[in-house]
C-alpha positions in Angstrom: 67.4 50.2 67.0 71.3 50.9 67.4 70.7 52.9 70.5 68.2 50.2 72.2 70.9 48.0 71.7 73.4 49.4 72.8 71.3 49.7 75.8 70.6 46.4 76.7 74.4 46.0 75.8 75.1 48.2 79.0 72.6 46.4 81.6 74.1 43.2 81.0 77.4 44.9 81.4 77.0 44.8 85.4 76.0 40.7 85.6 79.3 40.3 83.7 82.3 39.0 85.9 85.4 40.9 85.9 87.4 37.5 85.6 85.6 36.2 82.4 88.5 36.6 80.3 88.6 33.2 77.8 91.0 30.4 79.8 94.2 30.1 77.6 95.4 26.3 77.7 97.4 23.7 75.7 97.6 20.4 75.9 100.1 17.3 76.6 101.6 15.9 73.5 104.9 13.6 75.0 106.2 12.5 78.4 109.7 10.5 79.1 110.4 10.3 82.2 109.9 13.1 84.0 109.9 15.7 81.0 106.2 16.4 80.1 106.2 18.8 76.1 102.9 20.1 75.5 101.7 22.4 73.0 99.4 25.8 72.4 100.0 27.3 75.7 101.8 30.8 75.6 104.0 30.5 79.0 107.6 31.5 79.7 110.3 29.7 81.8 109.3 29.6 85.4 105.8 29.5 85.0 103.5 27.0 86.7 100.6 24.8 85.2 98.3 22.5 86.3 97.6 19.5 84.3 94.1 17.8 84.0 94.4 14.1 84.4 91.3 11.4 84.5 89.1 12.0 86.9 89.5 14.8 89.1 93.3 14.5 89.2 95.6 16.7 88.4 99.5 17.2 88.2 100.9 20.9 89.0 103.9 21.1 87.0 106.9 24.1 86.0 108.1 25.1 82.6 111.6 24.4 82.5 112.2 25.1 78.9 111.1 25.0 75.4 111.9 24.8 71.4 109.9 26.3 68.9 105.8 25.6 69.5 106.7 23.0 72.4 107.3 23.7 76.6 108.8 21.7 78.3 107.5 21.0 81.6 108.7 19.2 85.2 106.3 18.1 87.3 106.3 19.3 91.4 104.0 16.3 92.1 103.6 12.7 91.4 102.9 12.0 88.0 99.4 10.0 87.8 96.6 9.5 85.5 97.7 11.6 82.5 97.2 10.4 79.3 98.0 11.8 75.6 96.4 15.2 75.1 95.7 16.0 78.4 94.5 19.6 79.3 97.5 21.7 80.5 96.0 25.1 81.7 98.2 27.9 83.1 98.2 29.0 87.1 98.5 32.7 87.3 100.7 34.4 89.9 101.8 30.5 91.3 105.8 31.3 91.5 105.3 33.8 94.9 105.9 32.0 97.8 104.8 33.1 101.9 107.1 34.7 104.1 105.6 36.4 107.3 107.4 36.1 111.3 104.7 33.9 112.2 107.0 31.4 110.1 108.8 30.9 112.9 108.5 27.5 114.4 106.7 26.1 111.3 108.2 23.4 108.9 107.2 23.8 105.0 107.8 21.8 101.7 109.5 23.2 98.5 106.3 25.3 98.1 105.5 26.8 101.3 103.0 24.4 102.1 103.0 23.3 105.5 104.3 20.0 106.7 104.3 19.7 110.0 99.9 19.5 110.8 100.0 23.0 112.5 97.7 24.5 110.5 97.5 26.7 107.8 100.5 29.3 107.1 99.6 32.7 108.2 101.8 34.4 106.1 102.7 38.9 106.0 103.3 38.3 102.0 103.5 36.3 99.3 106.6 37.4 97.2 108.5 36.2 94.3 110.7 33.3 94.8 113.8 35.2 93.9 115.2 38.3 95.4 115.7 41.5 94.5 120.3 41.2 93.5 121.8 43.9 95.7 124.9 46.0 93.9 128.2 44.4 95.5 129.5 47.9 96.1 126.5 48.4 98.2 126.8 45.5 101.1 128.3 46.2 104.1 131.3 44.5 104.6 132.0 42.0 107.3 133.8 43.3 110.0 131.6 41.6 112.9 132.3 38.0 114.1 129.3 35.3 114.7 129.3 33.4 117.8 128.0 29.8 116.5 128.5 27.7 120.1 131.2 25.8 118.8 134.6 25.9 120.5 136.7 24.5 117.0 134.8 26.7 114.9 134.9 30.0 117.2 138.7 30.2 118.4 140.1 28.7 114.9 138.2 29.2 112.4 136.1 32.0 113.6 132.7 33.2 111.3 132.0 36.4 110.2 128.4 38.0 110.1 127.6 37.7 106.4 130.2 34.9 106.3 129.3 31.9 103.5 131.0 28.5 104.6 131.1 25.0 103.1 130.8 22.0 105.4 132.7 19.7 103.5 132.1 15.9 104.8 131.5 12.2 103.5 128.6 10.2 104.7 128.0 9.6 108.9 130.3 11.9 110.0 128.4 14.1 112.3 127.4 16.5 109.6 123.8 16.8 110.5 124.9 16.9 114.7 127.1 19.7 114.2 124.4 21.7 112.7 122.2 20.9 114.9 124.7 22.5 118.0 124.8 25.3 115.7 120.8 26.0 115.9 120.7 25.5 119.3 123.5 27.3 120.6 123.9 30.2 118.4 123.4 33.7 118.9 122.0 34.5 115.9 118.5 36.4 115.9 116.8 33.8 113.3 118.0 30.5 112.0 116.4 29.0 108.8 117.3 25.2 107.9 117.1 24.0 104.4 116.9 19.7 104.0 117.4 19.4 100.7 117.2 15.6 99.4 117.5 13.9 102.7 115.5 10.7 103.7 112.4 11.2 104.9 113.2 9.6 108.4 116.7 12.1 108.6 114.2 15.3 108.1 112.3 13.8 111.3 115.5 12.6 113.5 116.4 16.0 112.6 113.4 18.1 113.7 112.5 16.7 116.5 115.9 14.9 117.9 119.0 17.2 116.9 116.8 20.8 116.6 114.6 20.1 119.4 112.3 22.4 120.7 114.5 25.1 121.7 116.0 25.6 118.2 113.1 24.8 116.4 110.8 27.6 118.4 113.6 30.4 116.3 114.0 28.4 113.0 112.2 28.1 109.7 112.5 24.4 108.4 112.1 24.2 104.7 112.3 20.0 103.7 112.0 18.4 100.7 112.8 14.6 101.2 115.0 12.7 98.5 111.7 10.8 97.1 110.8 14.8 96.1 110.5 15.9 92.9 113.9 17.6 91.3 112.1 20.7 90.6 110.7 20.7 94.1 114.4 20.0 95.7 115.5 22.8 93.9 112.6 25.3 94.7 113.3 24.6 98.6 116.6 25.7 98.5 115.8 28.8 97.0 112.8 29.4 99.4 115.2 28.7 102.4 117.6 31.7 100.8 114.6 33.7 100.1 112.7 33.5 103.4 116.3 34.3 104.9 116.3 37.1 102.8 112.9 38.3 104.0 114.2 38.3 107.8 117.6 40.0 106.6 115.4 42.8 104.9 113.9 43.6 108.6 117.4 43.7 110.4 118.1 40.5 111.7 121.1 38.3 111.8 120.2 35.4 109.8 121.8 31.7 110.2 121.3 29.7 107.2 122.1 26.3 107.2 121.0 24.0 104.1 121.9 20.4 104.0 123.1 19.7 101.4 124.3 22.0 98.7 124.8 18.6 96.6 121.5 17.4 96.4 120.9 21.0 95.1 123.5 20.2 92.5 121.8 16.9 91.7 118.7 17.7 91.3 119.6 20.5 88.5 121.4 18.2 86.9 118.8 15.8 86.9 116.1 19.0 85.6 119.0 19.8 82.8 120.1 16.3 81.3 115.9 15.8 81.2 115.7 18.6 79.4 118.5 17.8 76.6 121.5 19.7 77.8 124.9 18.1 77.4 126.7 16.9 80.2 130.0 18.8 80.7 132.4 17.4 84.3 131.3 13.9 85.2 127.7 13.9 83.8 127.5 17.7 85.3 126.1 19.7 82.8 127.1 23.6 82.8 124.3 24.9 84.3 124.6 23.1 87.4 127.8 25.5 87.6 126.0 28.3 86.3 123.1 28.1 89.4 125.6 27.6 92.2 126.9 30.5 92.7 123.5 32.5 91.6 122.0 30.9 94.6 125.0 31.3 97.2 125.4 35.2 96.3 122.1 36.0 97.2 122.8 35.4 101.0 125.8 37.3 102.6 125.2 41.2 104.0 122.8 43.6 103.2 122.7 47.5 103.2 125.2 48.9 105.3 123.1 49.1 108.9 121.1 46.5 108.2 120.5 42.6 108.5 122.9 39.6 107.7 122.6 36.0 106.4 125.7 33.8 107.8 125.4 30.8 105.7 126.5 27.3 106.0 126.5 25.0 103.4 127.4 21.3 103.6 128.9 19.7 100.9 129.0 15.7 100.4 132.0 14.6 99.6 131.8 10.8 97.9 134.6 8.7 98.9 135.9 11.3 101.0 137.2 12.9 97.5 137.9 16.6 98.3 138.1 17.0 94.4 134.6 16.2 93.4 133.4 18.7 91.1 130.8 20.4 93.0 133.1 20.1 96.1 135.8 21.9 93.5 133.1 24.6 92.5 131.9 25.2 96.3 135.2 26.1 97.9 136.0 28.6 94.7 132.6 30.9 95.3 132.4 29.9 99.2 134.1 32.4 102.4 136.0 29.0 103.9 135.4 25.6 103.9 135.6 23.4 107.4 136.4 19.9 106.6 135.0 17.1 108.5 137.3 14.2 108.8 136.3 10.5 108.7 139.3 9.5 110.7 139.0 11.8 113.3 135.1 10.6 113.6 136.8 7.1 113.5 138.5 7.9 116.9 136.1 9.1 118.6 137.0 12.6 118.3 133.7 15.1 118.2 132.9 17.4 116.4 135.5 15.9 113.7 136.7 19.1 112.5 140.4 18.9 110.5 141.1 22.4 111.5 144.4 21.2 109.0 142.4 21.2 105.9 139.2 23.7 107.3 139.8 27.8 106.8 137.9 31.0 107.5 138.8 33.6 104.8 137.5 36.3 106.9 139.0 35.1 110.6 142.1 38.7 109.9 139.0 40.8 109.8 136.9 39.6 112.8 139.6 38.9 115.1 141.6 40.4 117.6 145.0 40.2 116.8 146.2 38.5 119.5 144.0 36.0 119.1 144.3 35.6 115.3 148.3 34.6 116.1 147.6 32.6 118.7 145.3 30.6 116.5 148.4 30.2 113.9 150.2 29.1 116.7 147.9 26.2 117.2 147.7 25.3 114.0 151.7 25.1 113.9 152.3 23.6 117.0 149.1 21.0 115.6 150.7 20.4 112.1 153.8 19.6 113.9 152.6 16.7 115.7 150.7 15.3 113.0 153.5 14.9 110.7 155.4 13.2 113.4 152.8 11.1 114.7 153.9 7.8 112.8 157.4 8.3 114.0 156.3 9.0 117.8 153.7 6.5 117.5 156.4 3.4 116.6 158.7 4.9 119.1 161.2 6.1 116.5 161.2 9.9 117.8 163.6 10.5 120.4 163.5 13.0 122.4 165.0 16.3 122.5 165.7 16.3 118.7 163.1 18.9 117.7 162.1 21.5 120.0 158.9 22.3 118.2 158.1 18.3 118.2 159.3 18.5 122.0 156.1 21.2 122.1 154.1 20.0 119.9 153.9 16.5 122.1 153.9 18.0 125.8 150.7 20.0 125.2 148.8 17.5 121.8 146.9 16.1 124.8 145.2 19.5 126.1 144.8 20.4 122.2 143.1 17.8 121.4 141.2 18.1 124.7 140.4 21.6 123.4 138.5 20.6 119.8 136.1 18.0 121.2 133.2 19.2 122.4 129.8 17.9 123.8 126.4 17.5 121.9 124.5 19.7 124.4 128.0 21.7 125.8 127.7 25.1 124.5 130.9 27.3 124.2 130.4 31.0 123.5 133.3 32.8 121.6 134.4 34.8 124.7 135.1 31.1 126.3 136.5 29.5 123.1 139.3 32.6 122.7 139.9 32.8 126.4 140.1 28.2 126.5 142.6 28.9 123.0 144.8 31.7 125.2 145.5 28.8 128.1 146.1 25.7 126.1 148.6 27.6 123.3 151.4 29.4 125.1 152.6 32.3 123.6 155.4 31.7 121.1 158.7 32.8 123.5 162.0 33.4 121.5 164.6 31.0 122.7 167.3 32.0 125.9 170.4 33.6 124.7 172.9 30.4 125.4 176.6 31.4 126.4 178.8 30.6 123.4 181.8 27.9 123.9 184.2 29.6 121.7 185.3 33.4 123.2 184.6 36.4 121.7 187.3 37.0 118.6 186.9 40.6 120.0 187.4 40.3 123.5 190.5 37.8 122.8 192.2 40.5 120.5 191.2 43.1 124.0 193.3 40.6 126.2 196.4 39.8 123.7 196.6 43.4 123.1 196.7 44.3 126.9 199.1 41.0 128.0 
């Protein structure tokens, strides 16, 4: 009898699927606002769900933390239809994203989903959302310059492959436009653009009117508009570092651009105050301090030989305050900053760059010595003119009283000349150092004057000969 079981056991072994494992799931117990706690599901922190609603509805959500028996979840969707125990079921292997060259071109949400009607994403992999950390000790160094098509940026401040920047800059400033010469102009081998919490009609303007078709045709757009999700503003901007990271791993020089590192900072805050965590620096909680520079460390050089990711940041600014605290945080973890004045964009004056306030850490180790001087000696001959603009600009200067002023005022106009720059004029590095070499003249020491008052010496000579 045993054995004739066990028989029949074994035939029906083969009609058995080998994905019949019982379906773990809990279910929802408490939503405020957008913090969803459920119960008797066995999931760890950055795992995803999906969430039976009525109907055939459902809401994909993350976990985002816990205490005790209860998760706490954020949803990636809109939140519709749930009610009070609803069925909260586990997805398995949902946090790997798609990376693949055929990316190129394409624009995708926080999720990898694509946005822009193409077509389905034919993606090479699907790996996790977060790199592999490389050992400091083991990234190549940055010794090579980046040619980024802007004149400003090239002979002043001049980027280094593997180079992480800040774009610091208030509202309507020609943030976004300056990026966009950046994509198009370039020399990088792959560009990958992160729009993180703009307006919906900014992440088409931006597309279609600033990247064009030309940029776009090398880039990888990864947009998650402001009426987003938190959790799914903050899982773009690690997609755009990680799909960066996927064309750094084959050798390529990587431009990363991601507008705005403050939206990034928002939305974790929003994620942590949901969750209960104490705010810390103006409703900042310390997390949001914590993630920052975990997500800017993981783009820079790789292994000696091998690809780069030359990241730009841009940094909002409210008010024009320079010490807002994420501002305060970015320029303490970031390679330079370039600072984007509203009075300059007040004038006129494009791309409104305060090469004043703006600095490249790593311009001594890119540059050509000559040309690193001779960019101190614009900034000097610059800074002069500045701090006696109000005095030359009442007619209170008079003339010949300062040499440097004297300078600084005979050549401001081919200076000034020399920072603005066209939306669709490109200027390569060579052009930007050899335009910096003709509008700065070299520093000369002053003539040797002939003294009024003799020589003590030679009048001792001539009373000792008389």
């Amino acid at each position: 009898m045993t054995s004739s079981l066990a028989d029949r056991l074994d035939r029906y072994q083969s009609y058995l699927r080998a994905d019949s494992e019982p379906e773990l799931s809990g279910r929802l117990t408490r939503m405020v606002g957008l913090t969803l706690e459920c119960v008797g599901c066995p999931m760890v922190v950055g795992d995803r769900c999906v969430i039976k609603g009525q109907g055939e509805g459902t809401v994909e959500a993350e976990v985002v933390g816990f205490e005790d028996d209860k998760v706490y979840l954020m949803p990636l969707t809109a939140i519709e239809g749930l009610k009070p125990g609803a069925m909260v079921v586990p997805l398995s292997a949902a946090s790997k994203v798609p990376v693949g060259p055929l990316m190129l071109g394409r624009v995708v949400d926080g999720s990898g989903e694509p946005l822009d009607g193409k077509g389905p994403l034919l993606a090479e992999a699907r790996v996790p959302l977060t790199g592999e950390i490389i050992n400091p000790l083991n990234r190549a160094p940055v010794r090579q310059s980046m040619d980024v098509g802007i004149r400003a940026i090239n002979a002043l401040l001049t980027v280094g492959q593997g180079q992480r920047l800040g774009l610091f800059a208030g509202s309507g400033v020609g943030k976004s436009m300056l990026l966009g010469m950046m994509t198009r102009f370039t020399d990088a081998d792959v560009i990958v653009v992160g729009l993180i919490g703009e307006r919906g009609r900014e992440v088409k303007e931006f597309i279609e009117d600033i990247l064009g078709e030309e940029g776009l045709a090398r880039s990888v757009v990864v947009a998650a508009p402001a009426d987003d999700s938190p959790l799914m503003r903050l899982r773009a901007a690690m997609l755009t570092t990680r799909i960066a990271e996927y064309y750094r791993d084959k050798g390529k020089r990587v431009l990363l651009l991601m507008d705005s590192l403050t939206r990034y900072a928002q939305a974790q805050r929003e994620i942590a105050l949901a969750v209960g965590e104490p705010p810390a620096t103006k409703g900042y909680p310390p997390s949001v301090f914590a993630k920052l520079p975990q997500l800017v460390e993981r783009t820079g050089n790789g292994l000696p030989g091998g690809g780069s990711i030359t990241a730009f940041y841009t940094v909002l600014t409210e008010g024009d305050d320079q010490q807002d605290p994420i501002a305060d945080a970015a320029r303490a973890i970031l390679d330079g900053h370039i600072v984007l004045s509203r009075r300059l964009a007040e004038e006129g004056h494009y791309p409104a760059i305060d090469v004043e306030a703006s600095i490249s850490r790593v311009m001594p180790q890119v540059t050509e010595t000559e040309h690193f001087s001779r960019s101190q000696r614009f900034k000097q001959v610059y800074s002069r003119y500045q701090q006696a603009r109000d005095l030359i600009s009442v007619g209170a200067y008079v003339k010949g009283s300062d040499p440097e002023t004297d300078f600084a005022i005979t050549h401001i106009g081919n200076m000034r000349q020399f920072l603005q720059q066209g939306l669709n004029e490109r200027a390569s590095l060579a052009e930007s150092i050899e335009g910096l070499l003709t509008v700065v003249p070299e520093r000369r020491s002053p003539e040797r004057r002939k003294s009024a008052v003799p020589d003590p010496a030679a009048v001792n000579a001539s009373r000792g000969a008389g």
